[in-house]
N, C-alpha and C positions, 0 to 999 in steps of 0.2 A: 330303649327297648332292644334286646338280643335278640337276636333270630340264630337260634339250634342250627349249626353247620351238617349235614348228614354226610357221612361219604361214601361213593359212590361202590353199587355193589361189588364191582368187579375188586376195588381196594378193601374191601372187608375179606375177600374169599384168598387176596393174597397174605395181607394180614395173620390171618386165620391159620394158614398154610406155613408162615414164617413161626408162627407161637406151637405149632405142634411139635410133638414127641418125632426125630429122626435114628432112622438108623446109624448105629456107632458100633465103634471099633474097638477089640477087647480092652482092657483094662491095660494091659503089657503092651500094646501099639500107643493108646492116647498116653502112658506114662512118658514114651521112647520120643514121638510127635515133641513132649513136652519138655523133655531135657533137649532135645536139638533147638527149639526155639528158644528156650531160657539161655543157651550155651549163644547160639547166632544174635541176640540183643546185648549179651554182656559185651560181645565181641566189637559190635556194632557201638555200643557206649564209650568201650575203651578207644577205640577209633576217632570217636567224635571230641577224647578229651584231646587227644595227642594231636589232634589237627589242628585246635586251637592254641594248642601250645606251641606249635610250629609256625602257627600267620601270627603269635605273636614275637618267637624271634625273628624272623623274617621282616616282620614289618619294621622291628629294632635296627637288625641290621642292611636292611635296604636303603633307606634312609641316608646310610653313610655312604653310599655312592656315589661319586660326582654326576653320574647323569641322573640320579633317581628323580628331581624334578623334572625332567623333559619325558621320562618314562609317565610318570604323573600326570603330567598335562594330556597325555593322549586320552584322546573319549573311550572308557571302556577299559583300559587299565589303570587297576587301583595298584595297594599293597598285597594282593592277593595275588594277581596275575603279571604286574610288571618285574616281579623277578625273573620270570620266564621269558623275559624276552632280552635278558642280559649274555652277554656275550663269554661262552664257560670262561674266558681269558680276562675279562673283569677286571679278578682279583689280582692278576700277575702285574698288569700293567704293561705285559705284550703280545701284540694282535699278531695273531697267526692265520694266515685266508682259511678259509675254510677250504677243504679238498674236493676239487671235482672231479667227478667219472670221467673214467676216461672217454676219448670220442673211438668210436666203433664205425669201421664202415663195412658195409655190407662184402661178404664174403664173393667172388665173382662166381662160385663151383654151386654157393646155393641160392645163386638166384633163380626166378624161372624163365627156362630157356624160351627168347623171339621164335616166334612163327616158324622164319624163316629157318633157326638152328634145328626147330623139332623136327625139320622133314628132314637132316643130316644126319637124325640121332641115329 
């Protein structure tokens, strides 16, 4: 035996309100609306082939790495994101350090002046 679900008024009166007739916009905006979004999806398509066609050479040529399996073993990079964490020097075969800033010490003219110097100034 079924027992008829009803629902409840307030969900008929949104309902009701969603299936009605809205105000729109002429003819020449909703065309404009519609060639931006057909243009932003092919976009968005052609993006989504060429991404795949990059994690597939990438995942080709990562592989040839000598470290690509320790890159592998870590939790959380795969063939997607352990190429990222390869060193740009990789492919040469030599390691160059990475460049640090240089060290900066504080200027002595702009520090701000002791107690003592302010009542000199």
């Amino acid at each position: 035996m079924s027992v008829a679900i009803t629902p409840p008024p307030k969900a008929e009166v949104i309902a009701a309100a969603l299936r009605a007739e809205h105000l729109g916009q002429p003819a020449v905006v909703t065309a404009a609306y519609a060639a931006t979004v057909s243009a932003r999806v092919a976009i968005l398509a052609t993006l989504n082939t060429e991404t795949k066609t990059m994690e597939k050479l990438v995942e080709a040529h990562f592989g040839k790495h000598p470290n690509a399996e320790i890159y592998l073993s870590q939790p959380g990079l795969g063939t997607a994101l352990g190429p990222g964490y390869l060193p740009s020097s990789a492919t040469t075969n030599s390691v160059t350090p990475t460049p640090q800033p240089a060290r900066t010490t504080p200027a002595p003219a702009r520090s701000p002046a002791s107690p003592a110097r302010r009542s000199t100034c």
